[in-house]
C-alpha positions as CSV (number, residue, x, y, z in Angstrom):
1,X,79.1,218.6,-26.9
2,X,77.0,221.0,-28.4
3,X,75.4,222.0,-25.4
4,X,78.7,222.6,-23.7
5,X,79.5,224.7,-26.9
6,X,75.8,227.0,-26.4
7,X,77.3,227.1,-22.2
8,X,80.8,228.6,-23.1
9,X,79.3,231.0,-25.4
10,X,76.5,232.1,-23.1
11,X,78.8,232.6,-19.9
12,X,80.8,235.2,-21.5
13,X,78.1,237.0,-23.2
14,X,76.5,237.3,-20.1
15,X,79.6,238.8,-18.6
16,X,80.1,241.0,-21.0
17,X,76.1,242.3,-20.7
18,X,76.5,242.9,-17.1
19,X,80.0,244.8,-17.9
20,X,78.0,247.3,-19.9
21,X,75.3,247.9,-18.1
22,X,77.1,248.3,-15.0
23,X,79.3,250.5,-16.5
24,X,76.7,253.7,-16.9
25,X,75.9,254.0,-12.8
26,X,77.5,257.0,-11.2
27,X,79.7,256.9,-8.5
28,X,78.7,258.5,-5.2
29,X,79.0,262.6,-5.1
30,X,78.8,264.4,-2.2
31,X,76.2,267.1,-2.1
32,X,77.1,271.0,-1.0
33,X,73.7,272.2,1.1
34,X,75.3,275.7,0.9
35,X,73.7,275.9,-2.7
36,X,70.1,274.6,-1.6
37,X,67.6,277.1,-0.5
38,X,64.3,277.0,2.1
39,X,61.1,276.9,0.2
40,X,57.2,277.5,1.6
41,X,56.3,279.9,4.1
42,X,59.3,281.9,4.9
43,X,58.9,281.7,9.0
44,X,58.2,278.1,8.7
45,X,61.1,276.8,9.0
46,X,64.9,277.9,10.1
47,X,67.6,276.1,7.6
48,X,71.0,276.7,9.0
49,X,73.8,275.0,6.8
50,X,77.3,273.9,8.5
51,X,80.3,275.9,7.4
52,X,81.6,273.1,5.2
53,X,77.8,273.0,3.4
54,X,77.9,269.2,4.6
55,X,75.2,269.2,6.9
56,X,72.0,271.5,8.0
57,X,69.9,271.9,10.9
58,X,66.4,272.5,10.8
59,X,65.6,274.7,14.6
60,X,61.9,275.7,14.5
61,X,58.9,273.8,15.5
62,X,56.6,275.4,13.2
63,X,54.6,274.2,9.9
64,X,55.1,272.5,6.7
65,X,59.0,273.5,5.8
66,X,61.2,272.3,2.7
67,X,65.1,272.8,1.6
68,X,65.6,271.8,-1.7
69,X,68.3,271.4,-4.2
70,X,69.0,273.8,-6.7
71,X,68.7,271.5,-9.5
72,X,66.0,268.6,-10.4
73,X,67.2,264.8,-10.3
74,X,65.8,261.4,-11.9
75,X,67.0,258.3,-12.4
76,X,69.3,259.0,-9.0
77,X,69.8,257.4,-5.8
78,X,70.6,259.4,-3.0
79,X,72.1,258.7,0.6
80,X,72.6,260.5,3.9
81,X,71.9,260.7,7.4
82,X,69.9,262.5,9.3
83,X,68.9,262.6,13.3
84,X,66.7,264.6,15.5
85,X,68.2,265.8,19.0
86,X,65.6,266.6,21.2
87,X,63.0,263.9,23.5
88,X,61.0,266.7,23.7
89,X,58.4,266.8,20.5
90,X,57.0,263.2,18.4
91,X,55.9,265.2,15.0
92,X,57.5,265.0,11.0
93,X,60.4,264.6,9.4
94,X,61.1,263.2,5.7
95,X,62.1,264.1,2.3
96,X,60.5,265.2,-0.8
97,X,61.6,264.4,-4.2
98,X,60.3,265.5,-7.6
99,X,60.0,268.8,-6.5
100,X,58.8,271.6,-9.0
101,X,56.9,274.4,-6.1
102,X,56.6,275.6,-4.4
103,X,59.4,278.1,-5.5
104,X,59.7,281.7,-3.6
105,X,58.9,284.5,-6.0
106,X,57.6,282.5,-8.6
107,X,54.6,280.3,-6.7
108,X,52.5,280.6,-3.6
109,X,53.8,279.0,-0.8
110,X,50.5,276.9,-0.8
111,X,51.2,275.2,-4.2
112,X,52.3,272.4,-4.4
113,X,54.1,269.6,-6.7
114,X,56.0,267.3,-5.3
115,X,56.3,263.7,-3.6
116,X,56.6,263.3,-0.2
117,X,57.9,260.8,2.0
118,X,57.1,261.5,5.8
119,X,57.7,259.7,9.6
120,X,55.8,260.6,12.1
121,X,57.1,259.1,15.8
122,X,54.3,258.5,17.8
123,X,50.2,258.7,17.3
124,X,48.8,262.1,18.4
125,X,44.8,263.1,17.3
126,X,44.5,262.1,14.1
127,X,48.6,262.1,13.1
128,X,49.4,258.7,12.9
129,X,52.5,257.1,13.9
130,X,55.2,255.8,11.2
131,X,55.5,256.4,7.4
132,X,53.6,257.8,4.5
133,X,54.6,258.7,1.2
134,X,52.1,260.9,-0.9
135,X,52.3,262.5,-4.6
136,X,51.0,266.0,-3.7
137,X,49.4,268.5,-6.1
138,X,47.7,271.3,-6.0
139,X,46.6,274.4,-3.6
140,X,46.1,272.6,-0.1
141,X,46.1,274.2,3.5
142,X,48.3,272.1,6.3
143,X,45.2,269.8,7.3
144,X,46.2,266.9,4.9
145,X,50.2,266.9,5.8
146,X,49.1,266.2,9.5
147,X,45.8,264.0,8.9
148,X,47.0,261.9,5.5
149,X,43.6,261.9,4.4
150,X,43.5,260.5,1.0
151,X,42.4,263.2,-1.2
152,X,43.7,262.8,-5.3
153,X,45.3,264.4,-6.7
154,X,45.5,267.5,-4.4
155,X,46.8,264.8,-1.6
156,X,47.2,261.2,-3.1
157,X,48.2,259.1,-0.6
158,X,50.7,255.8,-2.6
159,X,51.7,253.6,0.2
160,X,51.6,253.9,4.0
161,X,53.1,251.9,7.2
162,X,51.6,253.1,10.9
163,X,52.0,251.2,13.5
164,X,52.5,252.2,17.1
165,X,56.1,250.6,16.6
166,X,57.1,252.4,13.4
167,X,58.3,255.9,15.1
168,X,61.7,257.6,14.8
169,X,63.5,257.6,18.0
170,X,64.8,260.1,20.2
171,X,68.8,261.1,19.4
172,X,69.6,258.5,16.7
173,X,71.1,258.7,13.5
174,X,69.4,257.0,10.6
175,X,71.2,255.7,7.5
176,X,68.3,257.3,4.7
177,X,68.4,255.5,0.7
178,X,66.3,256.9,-1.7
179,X,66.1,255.3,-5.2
180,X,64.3,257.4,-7.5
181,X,63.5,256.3,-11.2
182,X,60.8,257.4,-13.5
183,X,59.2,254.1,-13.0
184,X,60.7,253.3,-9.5
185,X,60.5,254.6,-5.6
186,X,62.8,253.0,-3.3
187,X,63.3,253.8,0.1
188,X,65.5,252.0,2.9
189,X,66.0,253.3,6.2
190,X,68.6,251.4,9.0
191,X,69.5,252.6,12.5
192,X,68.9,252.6,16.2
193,X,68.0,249.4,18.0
194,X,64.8,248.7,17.0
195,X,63.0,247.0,13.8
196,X,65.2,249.7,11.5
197,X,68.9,248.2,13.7
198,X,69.7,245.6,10.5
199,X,68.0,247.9,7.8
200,X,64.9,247.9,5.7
201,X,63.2,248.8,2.5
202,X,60.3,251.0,3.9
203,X,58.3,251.5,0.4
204,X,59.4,250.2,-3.0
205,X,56.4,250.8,-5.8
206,X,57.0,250.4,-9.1
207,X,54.5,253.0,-11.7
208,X,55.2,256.3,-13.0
209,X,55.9,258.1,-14.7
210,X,57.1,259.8,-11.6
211,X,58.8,263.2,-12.8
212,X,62.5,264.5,-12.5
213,X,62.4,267.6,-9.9
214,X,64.3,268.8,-7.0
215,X,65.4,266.6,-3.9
216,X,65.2,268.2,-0.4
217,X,64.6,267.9,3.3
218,X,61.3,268.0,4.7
219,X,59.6,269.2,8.8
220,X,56.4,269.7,10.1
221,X,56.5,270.7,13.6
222,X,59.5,269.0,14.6
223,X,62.7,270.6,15.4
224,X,66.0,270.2,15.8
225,X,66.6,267.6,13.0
226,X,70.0,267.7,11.3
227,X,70.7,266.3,7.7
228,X,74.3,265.2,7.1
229,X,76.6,263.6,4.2
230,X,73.8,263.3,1.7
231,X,75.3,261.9,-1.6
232,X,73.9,261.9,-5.2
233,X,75.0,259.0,-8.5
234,X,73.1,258.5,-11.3
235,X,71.6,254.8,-11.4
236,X,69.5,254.7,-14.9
237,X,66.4,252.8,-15.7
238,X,66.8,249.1,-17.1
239,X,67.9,249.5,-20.6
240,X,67.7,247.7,-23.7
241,X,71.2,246.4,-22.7
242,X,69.4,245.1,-19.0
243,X,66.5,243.6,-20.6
244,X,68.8,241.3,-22.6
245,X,70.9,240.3,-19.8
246,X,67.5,239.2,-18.0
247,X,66.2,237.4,-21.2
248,X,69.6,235.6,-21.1
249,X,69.6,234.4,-17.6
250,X,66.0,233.6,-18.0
251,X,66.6,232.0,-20.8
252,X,69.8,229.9,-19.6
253,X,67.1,229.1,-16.8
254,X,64.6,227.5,-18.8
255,X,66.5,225.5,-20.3
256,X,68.3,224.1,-17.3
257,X,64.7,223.7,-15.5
258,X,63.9,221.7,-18.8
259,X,67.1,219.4,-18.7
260,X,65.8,218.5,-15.2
C-alpha cells in the first residue's frame, strides 16, 4: 500500500514537471529575409530575396558569401529548406550561426567570428566531399574554407563527415534543423533518395559555451542555391525545472530496477 501511495503521487508530479517545462518552448515563426543583409566581400555573392521576403536565391559562383539575420539568436531552433538548381558545379553550401563579423562598415570582410556548418558534394583537390562544421575566428584568407585544415582558433575544425557518398544532390530540396543552445549543436538534414530520404542528425556535440549571434545562409563557389520557409522558436536550455523531471524518472527507475 504504501508504495502504491509513493506511485500515485509520483505520476502526477511528473506530469505536472513536464507541463512546465514544456510550456516555455516557442512556437514556430516564420522568418522575413527582406530584413537580412549580405555580409563579406561585396561581389562575392548575389542575394536576391522573393517579393514575399520568404525565400532568397544566391546566383554567383564566386567566394566565401554570407546573408545573415539582423538580429543574434541562442537557445533557438531553426527550420527551412533549401535546394540548389543547377548539375552544373559540386562546391559549398551551409549555414553559419553565432555570427558577430564580419559586418560591412564596421569589420573587414576577412574577419571573422562565427560557426560554420558546410556540404560540399563531391571531392575536388583537396575539398573534400560531405560535411564540416568549424568555430571560426580570426583574420583568415579563403584557403581554409576550401581545404578544412584544422588550424585553432583562426579555423577550428569540431566535427566532420566526408565520404564520397555524403554530397548534396543535384535539384533537391532538403528539409534543414538546426538546434542551437549555449551548450548544444544540433543539426538534421532529410531529403532526396539517398542516405538523407528518412532523415538524419548530421552533428550533435554537446560543449560550449557557444555564443548567441546572428543566423544566416552560407556559399562558396556554388550558385544557384535557394533558401525557403526558414522558421525560428525559442527552445531553452534544460532548467532547474528539466533537471528535476529527469532526477524523477531516474529516480522512479531505480527503484523499479531495484524491485526487480
Amino acid at each position: 500500500m504504501k508504495a502504491c501511495l509513493k506511485s500515485l503521487i509520483m505520476v502526477p508530479l511528473l506530469v505536472f514537471v513536464c507541463l512546465i517545462a514544456t510550456q516555455a518552448i516557442g512556437a514556430p515563426v516564420p522568418i522575413d529575409l527582406s530584413t537580412w543583409s549580405k555580409q563579406s566581400v561585396p561581389g562575392n555573392g548575389n542575394w536576391v530575396v522573393s517579393v514575399g521576403g520568404d525565400s532568397v536565391n544566391q546566383t554567383i559562383n564566386g567566394n566565401p558569401t554570407f546573408f545573415v539575420s539582423p538580429n543574434n539568436y541562442i537557445n533557438t531552433e531553426f527550420k527551412g529548406k533549401f535546394k540548389v538548381y543547377n548539375a552544373g558545379d559540386d562546391d559549398y553550401i551551409g549555414f553559419v550561426f553565432g555570427y558577430t563579423k564580419p559586418i560591412s562598415g564596421i569589420h573587414a570582410d576577412n574577419d571573422y567570428d562565427f560557426l560554420l556548418f558546410d556540404w560540399k558534394q563531391a571531392n575536388q583537390d583537396v575539398a573534400k566531399e560531405g560535411f564540416a562544421l568549424t568555430r571560426v575566428q580570426g583574420i583568415s584568407n579563403y584557403d581554409p574554407f576550401w581545404n578544412h585544415v584544422d588550424n585553432p582558433p583562426s579555423f577550428d575544425v569540431l566535427a566532420t563527415d566526408f565520404s564520397t557518398t555524403k554530397g548534396w544532390e543535384d535539384n533537391v530540396e532538403y528539409e534543414f534543423t538546426l538546434l542551437y543552445q549555449t551548450n548544444r549543436i544540433k543539426i538534421d538534414l532529410k531529403g532526396g533518395n539517398g542516405f538523407l530520404k528518412d532523415g538524419l542528425t548530421i552533428f550533435d556535440i554537446v560543449g560550449g559555451p557557444f555564443p548567441d549571434g546572428r543566423f544566416g545562409f552560407y556559399n562558396y563557389s556554388q550558385a544557384y542555391v535557394t533558401y525557403q520557409g526558414f522558421t525560428e522558436a525559442v527552445i531553452p536550455i534544460p532548467s532547474a525545472v528539466w533537471l528535476l523531471g529527469s532526477g524523477l524518472l531516474g529516480l522512479v527507475g531505480l527503484r523499479r530496477k531495484i524491485r526487480k
